[in-house]
DRENSEDREN-649962 format. One record per residue (C-alpha): residue number from 1; residue in one letter; x, y, z. Coordinates in pm, 1 decimal, decimal comma. Example, Ala and Ser with C-alpha at 12.3 -4.5 7.8 and 13.67 -1.06 7.14 Angstrom:
REM residues 2
1:A:1230,0:-450,0:780,0
2:S:1367,0:-106,0:714,0
REM end
This chain:
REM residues 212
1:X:-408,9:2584,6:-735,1
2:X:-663,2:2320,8:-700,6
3:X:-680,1:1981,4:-884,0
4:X:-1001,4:1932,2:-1068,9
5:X:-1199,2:1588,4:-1290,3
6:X:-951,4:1613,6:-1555,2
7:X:-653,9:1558,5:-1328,2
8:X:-809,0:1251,0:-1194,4
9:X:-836,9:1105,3:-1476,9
10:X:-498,6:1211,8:-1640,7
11:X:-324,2:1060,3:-1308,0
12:X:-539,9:714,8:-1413,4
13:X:-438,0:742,7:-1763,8
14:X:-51,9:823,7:-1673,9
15:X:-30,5:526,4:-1393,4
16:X:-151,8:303,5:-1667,4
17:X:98,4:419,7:-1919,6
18:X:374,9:425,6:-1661,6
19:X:321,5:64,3:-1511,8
20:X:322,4:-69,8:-1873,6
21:X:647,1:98,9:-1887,9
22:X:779,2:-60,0:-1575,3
23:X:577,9:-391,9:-1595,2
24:X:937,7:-588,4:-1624,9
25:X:1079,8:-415,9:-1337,2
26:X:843,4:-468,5:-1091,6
27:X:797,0:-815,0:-1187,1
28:X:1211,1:-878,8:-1154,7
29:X:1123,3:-734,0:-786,2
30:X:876,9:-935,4:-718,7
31:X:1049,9:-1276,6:-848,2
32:X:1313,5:-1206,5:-579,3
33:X:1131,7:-1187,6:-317,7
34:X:771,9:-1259,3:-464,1
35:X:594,7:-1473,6:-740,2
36:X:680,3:-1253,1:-995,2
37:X:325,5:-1118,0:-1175,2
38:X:275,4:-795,6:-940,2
39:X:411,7:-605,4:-1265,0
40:X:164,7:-830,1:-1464,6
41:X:-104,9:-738,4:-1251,6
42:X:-72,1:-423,7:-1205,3
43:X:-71,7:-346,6:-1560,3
44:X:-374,2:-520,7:-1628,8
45:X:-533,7:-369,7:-1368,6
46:X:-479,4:15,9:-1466,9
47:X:-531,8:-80,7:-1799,3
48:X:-876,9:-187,1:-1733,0
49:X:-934,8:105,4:-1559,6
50:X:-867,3:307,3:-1843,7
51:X:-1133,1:121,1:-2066,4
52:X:-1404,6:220,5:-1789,0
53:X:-1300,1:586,5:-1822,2
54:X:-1302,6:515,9:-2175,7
55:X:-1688,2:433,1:-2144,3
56:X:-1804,3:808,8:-1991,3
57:X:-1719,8:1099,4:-1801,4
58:X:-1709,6:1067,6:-1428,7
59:X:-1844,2:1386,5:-1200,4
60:X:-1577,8:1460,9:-993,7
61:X:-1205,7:1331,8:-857,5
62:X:-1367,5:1088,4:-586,7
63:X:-1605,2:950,3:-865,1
64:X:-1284,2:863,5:-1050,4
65:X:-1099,5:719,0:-779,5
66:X:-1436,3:500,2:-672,3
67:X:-1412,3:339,5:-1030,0
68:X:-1013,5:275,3:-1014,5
69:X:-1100,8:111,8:-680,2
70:X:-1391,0:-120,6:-753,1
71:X:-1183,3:-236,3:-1130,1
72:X:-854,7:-266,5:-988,4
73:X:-1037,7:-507,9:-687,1
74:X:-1209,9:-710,0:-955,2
75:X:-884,3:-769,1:-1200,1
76:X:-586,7:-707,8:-995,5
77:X:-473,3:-1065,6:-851,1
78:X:-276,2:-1144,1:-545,7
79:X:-285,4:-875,1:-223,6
80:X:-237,9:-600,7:-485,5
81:X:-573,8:-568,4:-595,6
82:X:-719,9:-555,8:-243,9
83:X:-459,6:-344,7:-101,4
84:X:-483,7:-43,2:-374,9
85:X:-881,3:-88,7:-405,9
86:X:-915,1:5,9:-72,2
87:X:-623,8:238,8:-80,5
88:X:-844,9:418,9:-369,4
89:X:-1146,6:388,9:-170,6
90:X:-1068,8:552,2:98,5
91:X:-878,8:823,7:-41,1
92:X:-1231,8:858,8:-252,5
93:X:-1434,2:862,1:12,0
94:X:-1245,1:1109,9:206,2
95:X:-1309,4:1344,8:-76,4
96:X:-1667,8:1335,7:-92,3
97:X:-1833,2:1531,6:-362,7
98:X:-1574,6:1817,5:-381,8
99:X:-1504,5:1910,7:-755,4
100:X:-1122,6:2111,0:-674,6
101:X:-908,3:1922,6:-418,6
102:X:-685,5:2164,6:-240,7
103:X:-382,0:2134,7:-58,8
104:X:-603,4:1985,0:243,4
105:X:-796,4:1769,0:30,5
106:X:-488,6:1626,6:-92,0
107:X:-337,6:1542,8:221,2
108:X:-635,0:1402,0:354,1
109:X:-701,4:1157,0:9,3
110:X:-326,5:1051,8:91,7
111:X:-363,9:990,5:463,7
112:X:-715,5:781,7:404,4
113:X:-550,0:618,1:160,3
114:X:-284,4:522,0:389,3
115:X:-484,9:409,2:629,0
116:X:-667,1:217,2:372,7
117:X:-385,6:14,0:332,3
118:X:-257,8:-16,2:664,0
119:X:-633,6:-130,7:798,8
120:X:-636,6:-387,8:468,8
121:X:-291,7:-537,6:513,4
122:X:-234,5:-487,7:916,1
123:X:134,3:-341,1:829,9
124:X:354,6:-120,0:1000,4
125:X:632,3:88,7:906,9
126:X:947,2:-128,9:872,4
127:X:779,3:-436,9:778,7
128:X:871,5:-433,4:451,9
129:X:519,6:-367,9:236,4
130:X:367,7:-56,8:36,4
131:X:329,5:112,3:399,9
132:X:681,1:217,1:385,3
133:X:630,0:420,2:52,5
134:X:250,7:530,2:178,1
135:X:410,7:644,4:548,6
136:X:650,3:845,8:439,8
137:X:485,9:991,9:146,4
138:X:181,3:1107,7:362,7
139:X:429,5:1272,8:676,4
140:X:599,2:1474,2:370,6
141:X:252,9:1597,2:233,7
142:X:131,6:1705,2:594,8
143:X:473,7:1932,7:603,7
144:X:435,0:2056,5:244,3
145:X:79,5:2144,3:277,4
146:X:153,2:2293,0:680,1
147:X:465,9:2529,9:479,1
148:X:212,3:2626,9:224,8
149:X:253,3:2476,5:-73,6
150:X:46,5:2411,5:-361,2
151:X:-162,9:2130,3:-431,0
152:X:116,8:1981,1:-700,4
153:X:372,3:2064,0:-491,0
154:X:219,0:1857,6:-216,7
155:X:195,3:1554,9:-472,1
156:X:571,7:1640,4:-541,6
157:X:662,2:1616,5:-194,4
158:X:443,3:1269,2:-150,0
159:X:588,3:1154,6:-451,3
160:X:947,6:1226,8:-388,5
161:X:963,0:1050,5:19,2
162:X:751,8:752,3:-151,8
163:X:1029,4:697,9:-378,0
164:X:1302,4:713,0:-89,3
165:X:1097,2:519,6:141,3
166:X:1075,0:239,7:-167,3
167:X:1409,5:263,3:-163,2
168:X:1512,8:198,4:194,4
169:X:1264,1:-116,6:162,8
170:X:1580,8:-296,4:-15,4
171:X:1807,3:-383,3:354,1
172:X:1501,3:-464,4:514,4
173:X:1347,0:-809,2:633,6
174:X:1021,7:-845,4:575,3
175:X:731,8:-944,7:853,3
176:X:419,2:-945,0:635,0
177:X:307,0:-1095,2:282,6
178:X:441,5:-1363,7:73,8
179:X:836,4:-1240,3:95,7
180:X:809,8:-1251,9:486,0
181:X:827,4:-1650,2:468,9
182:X:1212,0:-1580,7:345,5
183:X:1273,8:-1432,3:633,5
184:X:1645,9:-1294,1:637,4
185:X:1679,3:-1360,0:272,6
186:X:1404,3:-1098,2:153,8
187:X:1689,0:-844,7:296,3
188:X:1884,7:-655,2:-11,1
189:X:1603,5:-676,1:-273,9
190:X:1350,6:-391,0:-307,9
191:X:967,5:-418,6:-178,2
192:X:754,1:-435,7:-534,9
193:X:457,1:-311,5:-372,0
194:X:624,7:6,9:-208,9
195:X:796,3:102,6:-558,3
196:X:460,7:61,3:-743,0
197:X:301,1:277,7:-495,9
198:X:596,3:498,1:-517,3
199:X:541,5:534,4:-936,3
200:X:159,6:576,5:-921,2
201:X:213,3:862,0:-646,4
202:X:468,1:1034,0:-901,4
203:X:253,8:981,7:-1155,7
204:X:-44,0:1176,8:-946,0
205:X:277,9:1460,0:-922,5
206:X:346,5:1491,0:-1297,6
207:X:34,4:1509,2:-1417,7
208:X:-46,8:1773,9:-1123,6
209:X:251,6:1981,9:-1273,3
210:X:132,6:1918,2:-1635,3
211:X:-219,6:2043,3:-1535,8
212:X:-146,4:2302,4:-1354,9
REM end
């Protein structure tokens, strides 16, 4: 099973739709531990994404992921925008001009991805930032894929350790961004960034399932 153009863009469309439904959530994160507009911000920025795809067809998945990159960098404020553009980016570029993306493909959008964010942000596992959604999410794909599994079940797998590696953000103190300057007081309130990242990567898993 390989993930085509229309996946791409149904993954877009279903991030948008899903951060709209969780715009107050990830904004309560972020006021803990933030300044409370990454749910803001991120809706805007998906949303404007969808307009452009609105506005024509795009060739292939990387062509997709080139134009959530380059909006989301233009109207996402705050580390957000930078952070995901490149995250996109990457992945896109890792891609090339490939119109399927199987199982491989997948895992290596994820793991460019990754790195895009790690490179863009200069985080680490543990410190508290989307890289502790991303790690985790990209280790689970590389077993998935290595055991065989389909491209959506790949994106499950991803999905499913990004959600549990949101999670485990919530004891931990953070060393980078705006919440590290709390210092043991970001401890016992969830990263925003890693649970975003965690709902766009299940969103890339249910619309793989509904596709496919």
């Amino acid at each position: 099973m390989a993930l085509t153009v229309q996946w791409a863009e149904a993954w877009i469309r279903e991030c948008s739709r899903v951060l709209t439904e969780n715009r107050t959530a990830l904004m309560e994160l972020d006021r803990a531990i933030g300044d409370a507009d990454h749910g803001e911000n991120m809706q805007r920025g998906f949303a404007a994404v969808v307009g452009k795809l609105d506005g024509g067809s795009q060739e292939n998945p990387a062509a997709v992921f080139k134009l959530t990159a380059m909006t989301l960098m233009s109207t996402v404020g705050g580390a957000a925008g930078p952070l995901y553009g490149t995250a996109f980016l990457r992945g896109a570029t890792a891609l090339g001009d490939a119109a399927e993306l199987d199982p491989a493909a997948v895992v290596a959008f994820l793991t460019a991805a990754r790195d895009g964010v790690v490179a863009r942000g200069k985080a680490e596992p543990g410190d508290k930032t989307m890289v502790d959604a991303w790690t985790p999410a990209v280790e689970a794909a590389e077993t998935a894929q290595s055991a065989g599994a389909t491209s959506p079940e790949v994106l499950n797998a991803a999905a499913n350790a990004a959600q549990a590696g949101a999670t485990a953000t919530e004891p931990l103190i953070a060393r980078k961004g705006r919440a590290s300057y709390l210092g043991e007081r970001s401890a016992g309130h969830r990263d925003p960034g890693a649970q975003s990242s965690a709902l766009i990567l299940q969103a890339a898993a249910d619309t793989a399932g509904q596709q496919l």
